[in-house]
C-alpha positions as CSV (number, residue, x, y, z in Angstrom):
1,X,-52.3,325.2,0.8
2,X,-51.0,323.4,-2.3
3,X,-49.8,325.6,-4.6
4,X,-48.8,322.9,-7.3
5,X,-51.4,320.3,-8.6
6,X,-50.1,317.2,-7.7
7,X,-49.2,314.6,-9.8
8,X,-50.4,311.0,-9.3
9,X,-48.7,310.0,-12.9
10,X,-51.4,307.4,-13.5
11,X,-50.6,306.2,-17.2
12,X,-51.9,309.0,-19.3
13,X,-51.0,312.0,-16.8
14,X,-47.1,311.0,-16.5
15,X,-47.3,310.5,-21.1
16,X,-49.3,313.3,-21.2
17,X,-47.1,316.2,-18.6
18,X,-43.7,314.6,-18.8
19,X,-43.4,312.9,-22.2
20,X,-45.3,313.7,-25.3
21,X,-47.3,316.1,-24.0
22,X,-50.3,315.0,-25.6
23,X,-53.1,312.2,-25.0
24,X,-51.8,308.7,-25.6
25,X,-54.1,306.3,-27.7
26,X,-53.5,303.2,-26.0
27,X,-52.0,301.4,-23.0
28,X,-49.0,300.8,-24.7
29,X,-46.2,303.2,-25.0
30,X,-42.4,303.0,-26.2
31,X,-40.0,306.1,-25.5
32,X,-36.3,306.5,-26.2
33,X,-34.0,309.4,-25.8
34,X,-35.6,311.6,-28.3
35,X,-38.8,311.8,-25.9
36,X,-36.7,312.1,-22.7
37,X,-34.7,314.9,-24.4
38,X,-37.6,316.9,-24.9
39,X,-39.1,316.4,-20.8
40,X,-38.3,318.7,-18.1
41,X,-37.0,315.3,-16.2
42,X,-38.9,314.8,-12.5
43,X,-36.4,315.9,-10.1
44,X,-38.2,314.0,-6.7
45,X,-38.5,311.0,-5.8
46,X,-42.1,309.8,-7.4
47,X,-44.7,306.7,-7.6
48,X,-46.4,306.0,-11.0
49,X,-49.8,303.9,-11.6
50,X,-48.5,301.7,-14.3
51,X,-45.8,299.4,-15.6
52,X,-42.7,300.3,-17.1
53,X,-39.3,298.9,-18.3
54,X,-36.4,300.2,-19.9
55,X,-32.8,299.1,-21.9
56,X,-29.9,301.1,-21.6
57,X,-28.1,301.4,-24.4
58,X,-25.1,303.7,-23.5
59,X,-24.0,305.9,-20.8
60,X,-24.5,305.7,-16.8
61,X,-27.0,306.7,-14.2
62,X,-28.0,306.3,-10.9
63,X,-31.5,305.1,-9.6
64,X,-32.3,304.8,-5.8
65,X,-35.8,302.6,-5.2
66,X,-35.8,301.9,-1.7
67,X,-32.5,301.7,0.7
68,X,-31.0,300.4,-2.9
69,X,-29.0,302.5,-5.1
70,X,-28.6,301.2,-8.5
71,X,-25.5,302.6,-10.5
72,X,-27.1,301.5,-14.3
73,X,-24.6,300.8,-16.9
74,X,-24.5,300.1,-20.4
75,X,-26.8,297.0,-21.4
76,X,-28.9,297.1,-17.8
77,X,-32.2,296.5,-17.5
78,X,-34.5,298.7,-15.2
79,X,-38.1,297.7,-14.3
80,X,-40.3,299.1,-12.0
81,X,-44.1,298.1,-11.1
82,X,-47.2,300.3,-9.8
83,X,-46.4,302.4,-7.0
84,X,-43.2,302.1,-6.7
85,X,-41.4,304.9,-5.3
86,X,-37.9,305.7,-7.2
87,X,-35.7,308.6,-6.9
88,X,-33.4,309.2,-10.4
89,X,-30.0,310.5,-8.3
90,X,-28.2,311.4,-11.6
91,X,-29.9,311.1,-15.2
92,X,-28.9,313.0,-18.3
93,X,-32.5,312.1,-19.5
94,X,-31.5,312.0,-23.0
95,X,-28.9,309.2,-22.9
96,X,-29.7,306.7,-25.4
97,X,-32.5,304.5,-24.4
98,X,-35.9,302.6,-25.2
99,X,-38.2,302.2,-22.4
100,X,-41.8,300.6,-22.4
101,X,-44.8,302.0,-20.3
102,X,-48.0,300.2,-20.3
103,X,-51.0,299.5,-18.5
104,X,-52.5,295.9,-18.0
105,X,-55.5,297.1,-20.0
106,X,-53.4,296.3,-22.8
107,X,-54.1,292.5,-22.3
108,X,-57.4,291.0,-23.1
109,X,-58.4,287.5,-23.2
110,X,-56.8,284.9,-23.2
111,X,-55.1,286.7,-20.4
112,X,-56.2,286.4,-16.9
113,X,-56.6,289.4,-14.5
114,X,-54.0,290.1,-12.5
115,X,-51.5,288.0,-13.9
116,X,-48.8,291.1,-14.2
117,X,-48.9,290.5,-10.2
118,X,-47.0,287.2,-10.8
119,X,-43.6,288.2,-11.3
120,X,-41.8,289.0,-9.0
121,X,-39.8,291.9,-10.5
122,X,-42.8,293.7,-10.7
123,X,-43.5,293.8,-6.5
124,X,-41.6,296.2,-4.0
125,X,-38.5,294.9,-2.8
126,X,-37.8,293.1,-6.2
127,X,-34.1,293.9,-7.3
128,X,-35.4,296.5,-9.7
129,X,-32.6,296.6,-12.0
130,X,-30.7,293.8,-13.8
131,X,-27.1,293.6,-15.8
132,X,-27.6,291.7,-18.7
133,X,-25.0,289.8,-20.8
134,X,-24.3,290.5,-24.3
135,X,-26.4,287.6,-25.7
136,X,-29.4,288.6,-23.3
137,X,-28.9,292.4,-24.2
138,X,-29.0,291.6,-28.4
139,X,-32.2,289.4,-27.8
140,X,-33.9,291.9,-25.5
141,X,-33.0,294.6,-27.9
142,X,-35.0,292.6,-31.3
143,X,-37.7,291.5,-29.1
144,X,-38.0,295.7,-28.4
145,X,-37.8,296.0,-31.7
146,X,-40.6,293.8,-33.1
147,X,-42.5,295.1,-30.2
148,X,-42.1,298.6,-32.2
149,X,-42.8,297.2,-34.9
150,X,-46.5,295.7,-34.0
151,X,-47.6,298.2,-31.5
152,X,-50.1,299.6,-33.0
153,X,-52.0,296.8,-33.1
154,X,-53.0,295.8,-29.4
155,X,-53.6,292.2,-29.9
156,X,-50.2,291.5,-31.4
157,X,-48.4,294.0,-29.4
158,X,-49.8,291.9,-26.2
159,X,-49.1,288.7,-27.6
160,X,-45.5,290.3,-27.8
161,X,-45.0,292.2,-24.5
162,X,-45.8,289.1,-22.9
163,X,-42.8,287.0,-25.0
164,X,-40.6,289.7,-23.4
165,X,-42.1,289.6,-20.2
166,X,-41.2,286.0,-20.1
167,X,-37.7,286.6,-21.5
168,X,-37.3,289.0,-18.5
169,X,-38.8,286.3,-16.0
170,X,-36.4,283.7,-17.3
171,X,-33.1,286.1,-16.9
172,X,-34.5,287.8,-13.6
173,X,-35.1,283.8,-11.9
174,X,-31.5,282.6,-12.8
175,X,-30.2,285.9,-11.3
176,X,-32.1,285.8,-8.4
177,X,-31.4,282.0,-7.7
178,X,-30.0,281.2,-3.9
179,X,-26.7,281.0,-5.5
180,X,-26.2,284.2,-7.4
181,X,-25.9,285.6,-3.7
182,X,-23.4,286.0,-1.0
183,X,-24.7,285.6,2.8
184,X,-24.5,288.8,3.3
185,X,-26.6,290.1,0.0
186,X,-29.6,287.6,0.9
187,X,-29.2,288.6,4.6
188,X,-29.8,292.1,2.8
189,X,-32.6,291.0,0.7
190,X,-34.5,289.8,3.7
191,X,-33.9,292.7,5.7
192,X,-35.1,294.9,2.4
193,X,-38.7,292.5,2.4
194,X,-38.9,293.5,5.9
195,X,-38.2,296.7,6.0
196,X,-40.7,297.2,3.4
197,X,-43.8,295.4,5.1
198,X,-43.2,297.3,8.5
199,X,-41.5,300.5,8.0
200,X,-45.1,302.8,8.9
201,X,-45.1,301.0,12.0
202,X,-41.5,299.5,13.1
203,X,-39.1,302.7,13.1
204,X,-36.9,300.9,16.1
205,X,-33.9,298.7,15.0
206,X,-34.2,295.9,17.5
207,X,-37.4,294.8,15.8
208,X,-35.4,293.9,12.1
209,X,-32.7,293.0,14.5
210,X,-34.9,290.9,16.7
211,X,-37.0,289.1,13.7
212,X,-33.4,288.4,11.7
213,X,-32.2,286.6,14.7
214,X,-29.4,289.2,14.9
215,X,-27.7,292.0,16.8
216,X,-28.6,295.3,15.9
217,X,-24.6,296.0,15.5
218,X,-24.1,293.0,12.7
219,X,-27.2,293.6,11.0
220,X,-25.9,297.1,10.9
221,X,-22.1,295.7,9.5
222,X,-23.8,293.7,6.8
223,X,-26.1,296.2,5.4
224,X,-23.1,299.0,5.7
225,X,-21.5,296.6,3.1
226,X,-24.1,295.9,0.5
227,X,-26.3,298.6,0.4
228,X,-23.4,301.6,2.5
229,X,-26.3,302.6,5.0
230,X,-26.8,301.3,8.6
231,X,-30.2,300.2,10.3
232,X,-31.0,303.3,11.3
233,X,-30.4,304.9,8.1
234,X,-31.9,302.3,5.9
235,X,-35.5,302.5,7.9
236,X,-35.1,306.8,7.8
237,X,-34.4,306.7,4.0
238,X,-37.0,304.5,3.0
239,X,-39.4,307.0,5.1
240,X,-38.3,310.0,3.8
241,X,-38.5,309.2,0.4
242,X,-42.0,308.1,0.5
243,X,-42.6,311.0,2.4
244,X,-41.4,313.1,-0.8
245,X,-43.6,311.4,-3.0
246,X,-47.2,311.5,-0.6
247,X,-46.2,315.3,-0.6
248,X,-45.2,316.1,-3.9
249,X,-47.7,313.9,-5.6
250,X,-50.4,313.9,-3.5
251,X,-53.1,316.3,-1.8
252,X,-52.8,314.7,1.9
253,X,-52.6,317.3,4.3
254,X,-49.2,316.9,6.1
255,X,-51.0,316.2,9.7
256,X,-52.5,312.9,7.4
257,X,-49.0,311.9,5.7
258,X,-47.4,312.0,9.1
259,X,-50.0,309.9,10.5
260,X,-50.0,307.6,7.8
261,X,-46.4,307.1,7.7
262,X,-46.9,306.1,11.9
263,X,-45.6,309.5,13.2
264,X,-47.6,310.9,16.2
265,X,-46.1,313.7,16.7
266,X,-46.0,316.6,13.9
267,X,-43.4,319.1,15.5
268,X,-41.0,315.7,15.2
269,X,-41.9,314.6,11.5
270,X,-40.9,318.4,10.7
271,X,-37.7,318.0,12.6
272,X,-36.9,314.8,11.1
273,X,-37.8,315.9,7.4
274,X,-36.0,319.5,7.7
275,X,-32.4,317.6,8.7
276,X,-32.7,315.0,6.3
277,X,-33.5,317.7,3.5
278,X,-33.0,321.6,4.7
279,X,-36.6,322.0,4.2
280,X,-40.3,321.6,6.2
281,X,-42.9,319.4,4.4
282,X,-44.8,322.3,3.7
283,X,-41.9,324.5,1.9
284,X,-40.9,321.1,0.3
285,X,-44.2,320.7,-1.2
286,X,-44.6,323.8,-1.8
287,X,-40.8,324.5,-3.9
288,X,-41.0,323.7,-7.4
């Protein structure tokens, strides 16, 4: 039995538990350190139902989405789309800060459905965080600001998220061009795409290995560089941390999350979960 209520953190659950503590108005919400100061923080990794993206201003954290850990530094940019798990490693929570969380009921026409879907920084797999430069950090930072400025008015504070969005787009395509990367970091982000559409079912290293036209021991090398996991460790991480989430945020009996996740065998998924985190699903779920 679930002794906790789990927490989906569609928009107005994750405002309403973990920030303000109330009932947000509309879809359109902009938090900085004063409002992470005041949350009790989410210690697990977790998915959330909505869009969010956030400017650090000062200090350091770390950030694990996938089999990538992001160390953020001053002036990085983090952005994260619908269920998306992420895991915050290290996170003072009230280091200075302005994040935006919105839903795409914010836009109305002229906007067509969907169209959030379109970039690419949005999707699983994306590189979730980016380091801007100076100039790219003082525009971000006004267009923030007017967004503050107008958000109480929906229409305008539309018409403005989606300036910013496209400001993002523009920095997020030159960094992600063919030649902002080494060999080894695109062999990395194809492994990371892969890796991502097959994980529930492909748990064996010869099929990434196989369908990179690799070896199992280079693919191994290359990812031990960029991302400091092997193969093996990249596929079990990316498992267990979506196994946190299903059982922390969700009601799924454990038989159900261990099928779902392509395990056949429940005695094994409680093996494989208790040496990766000293605990079973259940007392996992269960532990505050």
């Amino acid at each position: 039995m679930i002794k906790n209520v789990p927490r989906e953190f569609e928009y107005q659950q994750y405002l309403r538990e973990i920030l303000i503590k109330s009932e947000p108005q509309i879809p359109l919400y902009i938090a900085t350190e004063k409002d992470f100061g005041k949350s009790e923080g989410i210690n697990y990794p977790y998915r959330s139902h909505f869009y969010v993206f956030g400017l650090l201003h000062e200090s350091e954290c770390k950030l694990q989405i996938g089999i990538n850990t992001y160390d953020l530094k001053k002036k990085s940019l983090t952005i994260v789309g619908p269920g998306i798990v992420r895991n915050w490693i290290s996170n003072n929570w009230d280091m200075s800060n302005k994040t935006v969380f919105f839903k795409e009921s914010l836009f109305k026409k002229p906007f067509y459905d969907n169209f959030l879907l379109d970039y690419d920084f949005f999707k699983v797999g994306a590189n979730h965080v980016v380091e801007l430069t100076d100039e790219g950090y003082s525009n971000l930072n006004k267009l923030f600001e007017t967004l503050e400025k107008f958000k109480a008015d929906q229409n305008i504070a539309a018409g403005i998220l989606y300036s910013i969005l496209e400001f993002i787009n523009s920095i997020y395509l030159e960094n992600s061009s063919e030649n902002s990367f080494s060999r080894n970091e695109q062999i990395t982000r194809e492994f990371n795409d892969l890796l991502t559409k097959n994980y529930r079912t492909q748990k064996s290293v010869g099929f990434y290995a196989d369908n990179m036209n690799m070896s199992s021991k280079h693919l191994s090398e290359v990812l031990k560089e960029t991302v400091g996991k092997t193969v093996k460790q990249s596929i079990e991480e990316l498992i267990l941390i979506e196994s946190q989430s299903l059982l922390k945020q969700t009601a799924m009996e454990i038989k159900e999350i261990m099928y779902w996740l392509g395990f056949e065998d429940q005695s094994y998924f409680t093996k494989f979960f208790k040496k990766k985190t000293g605990l079973t699903p259940s007392d996992y779920r269960s532990n505050p």
